[in-house]
C-alpha positions in Angstrom: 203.8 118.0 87.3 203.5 118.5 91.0 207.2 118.2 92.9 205.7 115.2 95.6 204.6 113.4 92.1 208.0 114.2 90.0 210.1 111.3 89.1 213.4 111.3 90.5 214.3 108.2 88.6 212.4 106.6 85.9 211.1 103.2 85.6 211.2 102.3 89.5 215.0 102.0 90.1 214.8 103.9 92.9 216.7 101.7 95.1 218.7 99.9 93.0 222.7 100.1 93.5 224.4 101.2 90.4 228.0 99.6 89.8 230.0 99.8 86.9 227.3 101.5 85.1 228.2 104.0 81.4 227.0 107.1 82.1 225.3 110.0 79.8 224.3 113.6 81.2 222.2 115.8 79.2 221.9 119.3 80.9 221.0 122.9 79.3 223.3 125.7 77.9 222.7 128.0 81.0 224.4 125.8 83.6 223.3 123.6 86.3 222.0 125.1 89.7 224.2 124.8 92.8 221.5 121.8 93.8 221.9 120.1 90.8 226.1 120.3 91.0 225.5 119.2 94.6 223.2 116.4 93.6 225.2 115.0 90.7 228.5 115.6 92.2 227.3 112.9 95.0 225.8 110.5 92.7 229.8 110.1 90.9 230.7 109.7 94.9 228.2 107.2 95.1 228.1 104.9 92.1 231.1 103.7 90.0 231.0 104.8 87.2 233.1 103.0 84.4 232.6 106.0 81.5 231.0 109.1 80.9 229.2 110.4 77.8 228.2 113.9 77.4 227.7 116.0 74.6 230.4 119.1 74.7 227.9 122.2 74.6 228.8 125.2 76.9 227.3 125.4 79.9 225.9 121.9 81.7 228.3 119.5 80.1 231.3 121.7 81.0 230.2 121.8 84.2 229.4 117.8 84.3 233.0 116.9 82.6 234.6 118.3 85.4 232.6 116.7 88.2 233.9 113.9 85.9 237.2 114.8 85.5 238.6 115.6 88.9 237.0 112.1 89.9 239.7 110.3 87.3 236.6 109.1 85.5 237.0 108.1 81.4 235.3 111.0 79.5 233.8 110.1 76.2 233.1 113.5 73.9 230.4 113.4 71.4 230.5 116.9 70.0 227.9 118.7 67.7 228.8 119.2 64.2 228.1 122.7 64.9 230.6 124.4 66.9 228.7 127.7 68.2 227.9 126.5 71.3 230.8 123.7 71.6 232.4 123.6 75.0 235.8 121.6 73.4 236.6 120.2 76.8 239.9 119.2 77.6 241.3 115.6 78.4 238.7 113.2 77.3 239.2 109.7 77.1 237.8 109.7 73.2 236.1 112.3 71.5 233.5 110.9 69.1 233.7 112.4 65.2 231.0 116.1 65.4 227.8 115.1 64.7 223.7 116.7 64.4 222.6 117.6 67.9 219.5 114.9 67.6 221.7 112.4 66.0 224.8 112.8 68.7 221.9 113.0 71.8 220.5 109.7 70.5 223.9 107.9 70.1 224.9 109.1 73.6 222.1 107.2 75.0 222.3 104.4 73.1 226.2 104.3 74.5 224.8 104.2 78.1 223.4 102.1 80.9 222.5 105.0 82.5 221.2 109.0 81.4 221.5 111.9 83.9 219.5 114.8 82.9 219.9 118.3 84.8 216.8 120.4 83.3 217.0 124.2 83.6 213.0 124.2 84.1 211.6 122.4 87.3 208.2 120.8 85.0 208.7 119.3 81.8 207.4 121.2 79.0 205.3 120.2 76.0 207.7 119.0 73.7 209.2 122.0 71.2 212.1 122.6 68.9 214.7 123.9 70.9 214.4 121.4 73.7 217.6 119.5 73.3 217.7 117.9 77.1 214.0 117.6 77.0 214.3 116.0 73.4 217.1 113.6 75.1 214.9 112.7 78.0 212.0 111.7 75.8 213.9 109.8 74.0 215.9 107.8 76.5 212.2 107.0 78.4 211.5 105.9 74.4 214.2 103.4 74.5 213.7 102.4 78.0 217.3 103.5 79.0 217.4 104.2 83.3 216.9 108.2 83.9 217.6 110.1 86.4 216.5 114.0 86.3 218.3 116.0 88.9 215.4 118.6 88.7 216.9 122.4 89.6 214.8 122.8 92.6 
């Protein structure tokens, strides 16, 4: 998809002003870019955000529970029932019992008013197996749950 035509957030809530809104972040294992911290670390600034949901996998949601953290926002841990790639971040508000990746992404949005998504590629790919913030995404536009992708640029 070309960049001018990319959402930035889906289903035309561009300019809608987000208060007391339950948060959920999907990001990959690599780590968000320094755009993407930037970018994310300003919408916390920006919005009120009453909880935050993220998944516990090394890498993105590390990175997203601090931004979370040092803002004294409530953390809520779902964790995968496999723990290979399991961050086990510290001082969360309630850590949810380890369940399947697909089954834990799609409780996480259900959980939320709103799902942040920090992608490692900057187009969406066709969907595959191994596409577990792609999967997420897919699934929150399913559900009609507000998205924002913070694309890597």
């Amino acid at each position: 998809m070309p960049k001018s035509d990319r959402e930035y957030i889906d289903l035309g809530h561009q300019d809608r002003k987000l208060d007391d809104v339950i948060l959920g972040f999907t990001g990959t294992r690599r780590g968000m870019t320094m755009f993407q911290k930037t970018a994310i670390s300003q919408m916390l600034a920006d919005v009120r955000v009453m909880e935050a949901h993220h998944g516990d996998c090394v890498g993105a949601d590390e990175e997203f529970h601090y931004l979370c953290f040092v803002r004294n926002i409530p953390i809520v841990i779902h964790p995968p029932e496999d723990p290979k790639l399991r961050a086990f971040c510290p001082n969360a508000y309630r850590i949810e019992p380890p369940r399947p990746y697909i089954e834990r992404n799609h409780i996480i949005v259900n959980s939320v008013g709103l799902m942040v998504a920090a992608p490692k590629e900057d187009y969406e790919p066709m969907a595959g197996r191994g596409q577990g913030t792609w999967s997420t995404v897919r699934y929150a536009r399913q559900v009609g749950r507000l998205l924002r992708i913070v694309w890597p640029e």
